[in-house]
Structures are given as C-alpha cells and as structure tokens.
N, C-alpha and C positions, 0 to 999 in steps of 0.2 A: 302577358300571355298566361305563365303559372297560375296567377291572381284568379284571373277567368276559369281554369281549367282547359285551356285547348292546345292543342298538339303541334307543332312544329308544323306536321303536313297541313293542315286547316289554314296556318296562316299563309305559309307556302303558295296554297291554292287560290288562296283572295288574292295573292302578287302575282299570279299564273307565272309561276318557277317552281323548279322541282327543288323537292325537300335537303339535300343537300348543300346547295345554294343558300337557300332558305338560313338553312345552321350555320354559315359561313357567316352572313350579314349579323346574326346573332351575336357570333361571339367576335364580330369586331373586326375579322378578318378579310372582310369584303364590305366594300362601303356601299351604303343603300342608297337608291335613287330620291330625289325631291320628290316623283308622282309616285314612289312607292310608300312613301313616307304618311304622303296622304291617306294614300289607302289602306294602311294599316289604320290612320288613326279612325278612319268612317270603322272599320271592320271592330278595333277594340273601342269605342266609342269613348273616343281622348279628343279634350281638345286638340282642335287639326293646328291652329294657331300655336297653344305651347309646344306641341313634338314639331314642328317645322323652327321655334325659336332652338329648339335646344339641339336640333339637328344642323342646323347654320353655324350654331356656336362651337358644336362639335367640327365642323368643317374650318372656321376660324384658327380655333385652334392647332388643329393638322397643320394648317399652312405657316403658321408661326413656330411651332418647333422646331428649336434649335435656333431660335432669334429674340433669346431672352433678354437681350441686351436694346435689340430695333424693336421687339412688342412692343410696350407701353407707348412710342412713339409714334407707332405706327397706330394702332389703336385710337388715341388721341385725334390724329389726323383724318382718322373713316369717321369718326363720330361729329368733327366740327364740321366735314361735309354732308353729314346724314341728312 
C-alpha cells in the first residue's frame, strides 16, 4: 500500500469497511477475510494466487501455535494427503 502511495481509506474502501477496521487487519490485529484478500490483491495488482498462498500459511500457522512439538507431524500428514 506504502509502495503505491495510497491511504488506508482507499483500501478500506475497495473492502467496503470503514477505515478503522481497515487499520486493525493492517496491523495484524484483526484477521482478514479470504474474499477480502482477493480484493485487495485485484485493487494492488499482486498476484491473487501468492497473497492467498501466504495468507493460508499465515492461517496455518495461527492454528499451530503453541504445538511445536505436534507441527512437523501434523504438517507431514496435510501434505502426504495434499
């Protein structure tokens, strides 16, 4: 968004959410929707494909915190059924 030069509100508005909101999902504090995900990446024109890979992953990993011990196993086991 920096990169580009646009405002908080601008993207806000492509998510039709108000700008508050908007800054929440920013910094992390509010987790972003999969169709908003989209829609930011048509709006900053990102692959839709890598921000939806890294946004899984990012979700991935939330659910494995604090299960440093079951990850890698558990891991293993999503990928032999992939």
């Amino acid at each position: 968004r920096e990169e580009k030069k646009l405002f908080q509100r601008q993207l806000a508005e492509a998510l039709e959410i108000d700008t508050p909101m908007y800054c929440k999902i920013e910094r992390g504090s509010r987790p972003i929707k999969r169709s908003q995900v989209v829609i930011l990446a048509k709006f900053l024109s990102i692959d839709e494909t890598e921000l939806l890979t890294l946004w899984l992953a990012d979700k991935v990993l939330e659910v494995l915190e604090g299960e440093k011990k079951l990850a890698e196993k558990t891991l293993k086991i999503v990928n032999k059924n992939i």
